[in-house]
C-alpha positions in Angstrom: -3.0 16.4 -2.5 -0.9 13.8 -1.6 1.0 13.8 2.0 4.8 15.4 1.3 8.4 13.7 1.8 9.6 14.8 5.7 5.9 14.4 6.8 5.1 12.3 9.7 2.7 8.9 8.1 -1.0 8.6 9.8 -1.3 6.0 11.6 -4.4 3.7 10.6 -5.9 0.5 11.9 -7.1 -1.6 9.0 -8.5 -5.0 8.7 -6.1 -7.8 6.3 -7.3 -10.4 3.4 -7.7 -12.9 6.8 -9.7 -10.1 8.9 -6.4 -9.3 11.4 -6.4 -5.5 12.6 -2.8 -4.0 11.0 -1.5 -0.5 12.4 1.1 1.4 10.6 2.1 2.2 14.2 2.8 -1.5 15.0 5.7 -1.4 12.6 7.4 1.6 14.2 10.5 1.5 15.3 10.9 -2.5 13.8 10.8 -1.9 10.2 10.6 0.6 6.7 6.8 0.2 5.5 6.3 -0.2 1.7 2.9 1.6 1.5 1.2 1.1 -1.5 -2.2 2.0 -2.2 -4.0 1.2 -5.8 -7.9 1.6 -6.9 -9.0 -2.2 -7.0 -8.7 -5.6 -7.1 -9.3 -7.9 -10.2 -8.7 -4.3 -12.6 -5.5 -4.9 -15.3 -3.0 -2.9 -13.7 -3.7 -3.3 -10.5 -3.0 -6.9 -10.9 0.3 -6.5 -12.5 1.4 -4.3 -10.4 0.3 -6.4 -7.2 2.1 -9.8 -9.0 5.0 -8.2 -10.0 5.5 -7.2 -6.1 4.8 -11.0 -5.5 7.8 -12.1 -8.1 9.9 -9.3 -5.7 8.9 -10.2 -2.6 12.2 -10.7 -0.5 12.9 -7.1 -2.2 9.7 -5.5 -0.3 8.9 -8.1 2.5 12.3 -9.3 4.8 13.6 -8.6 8.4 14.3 -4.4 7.2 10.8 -3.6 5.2 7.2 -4.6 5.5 5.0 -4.2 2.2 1.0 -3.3 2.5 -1.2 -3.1 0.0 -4.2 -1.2 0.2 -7.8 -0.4 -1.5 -10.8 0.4 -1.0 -11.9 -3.4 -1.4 -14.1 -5.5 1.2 -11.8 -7.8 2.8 -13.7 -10.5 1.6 -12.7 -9.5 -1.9 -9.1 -9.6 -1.0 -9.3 -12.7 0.5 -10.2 -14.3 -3.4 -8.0 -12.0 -5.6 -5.1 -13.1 -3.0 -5.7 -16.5 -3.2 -6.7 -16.5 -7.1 -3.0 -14.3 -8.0 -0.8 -16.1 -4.6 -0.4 -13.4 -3.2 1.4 -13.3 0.5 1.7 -10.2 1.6 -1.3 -8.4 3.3 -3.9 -6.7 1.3 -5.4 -4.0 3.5 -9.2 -2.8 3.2 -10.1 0.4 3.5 -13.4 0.0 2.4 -14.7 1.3 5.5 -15.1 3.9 6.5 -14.5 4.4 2.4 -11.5 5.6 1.5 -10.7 6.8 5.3 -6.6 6.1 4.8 -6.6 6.9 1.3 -8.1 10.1 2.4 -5.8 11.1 5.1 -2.6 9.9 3.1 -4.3 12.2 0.0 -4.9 9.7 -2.8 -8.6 9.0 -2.4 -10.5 10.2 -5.6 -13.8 11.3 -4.2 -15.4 11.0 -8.1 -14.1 7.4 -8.6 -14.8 6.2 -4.9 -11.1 4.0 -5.0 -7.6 5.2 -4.0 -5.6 6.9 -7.1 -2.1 4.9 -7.3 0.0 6.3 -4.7 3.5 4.8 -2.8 4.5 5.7 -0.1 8.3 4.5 1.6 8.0 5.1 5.4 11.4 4.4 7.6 11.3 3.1 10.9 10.2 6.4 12.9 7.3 6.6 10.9 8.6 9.5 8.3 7.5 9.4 4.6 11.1 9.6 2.9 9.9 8.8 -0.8 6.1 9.3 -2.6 5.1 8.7 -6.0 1.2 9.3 -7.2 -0.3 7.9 -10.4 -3.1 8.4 -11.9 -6.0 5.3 -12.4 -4.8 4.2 -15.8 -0.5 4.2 -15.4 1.4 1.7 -13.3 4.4 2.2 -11.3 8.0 1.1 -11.6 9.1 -0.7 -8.5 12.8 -0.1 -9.2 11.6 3.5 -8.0 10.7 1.5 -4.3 13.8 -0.4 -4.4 15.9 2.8 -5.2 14.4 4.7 -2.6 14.1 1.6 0.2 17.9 1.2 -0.9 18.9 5.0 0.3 17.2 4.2 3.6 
């Protein structure tokens, strides 16, 4: 079950596409987190979903909100599918321990081994003001992110 709206975010510590540490925590207090995990890299709708943030960037990456992507992916993996789709925004790797985030935000699916499709709009304090969870096979609509980063 997926963490609630009102909930306080878990922290994590996570290695980028370039191997740099990222904390939710380092963002506290500076900016709204766009926290978006999906299953993998390279899959269909995984990649529209992840290029489709790239053609919104300013929208989900500016001086107000930082955008993180994560899966359970090796960080070398992210490193290619970043460079082969441009993408510029960091791809986070929770690939081990597996699924440890994905797990403690509630959208790791312990029979697939990946994240389920889960969003997750965190303000400045660190509270989770807005969630959505998809299943493997259905895509999100980021007007949902920008309506909910909008009443922020």
């Amino acid at each position: 079950m997926a963490i609630e709206v009102g909930t306080k975010a878990p922290d994590f510590e996570l290695k980028d596409n370039h191997g740099r540490t990222v904390r939710l925590s380092d963002f506290r207090g500076e900016k709204n987190v766009v926290l978006l995990f999906y299953p993998f890299a390279f899959t269909g709708v995984c990649t529209g979903e992840l290029c489709a943030l790239r053609d919104e960037l300013p929208t989900f990456e500016n001086d107000d909100t930082q955008l993180l992507a994560v899966s359970n992916d090796s960080i070398h993996t992210l490193r290619v599918f970043a460079e082969q789709e441009d993408l510029a925004y960091p791809l986070l790797s929770d690939f081990w321990p597996h699924g440890e985030a994905s797990r403690a935000y509630g959208v790791f699916d312990e029979d697939k081994g990946c994240a389920v499709r889960g969003t997750f709009v965190i303000d400045k304090e660190g509270v989770v003001r807005w969630t959505v969870v998809n299943g493997l096979p259905d895509a999100r609509d980021l007007n949902d992110y920008v309506k909910a980063l909008d009443s922020l």
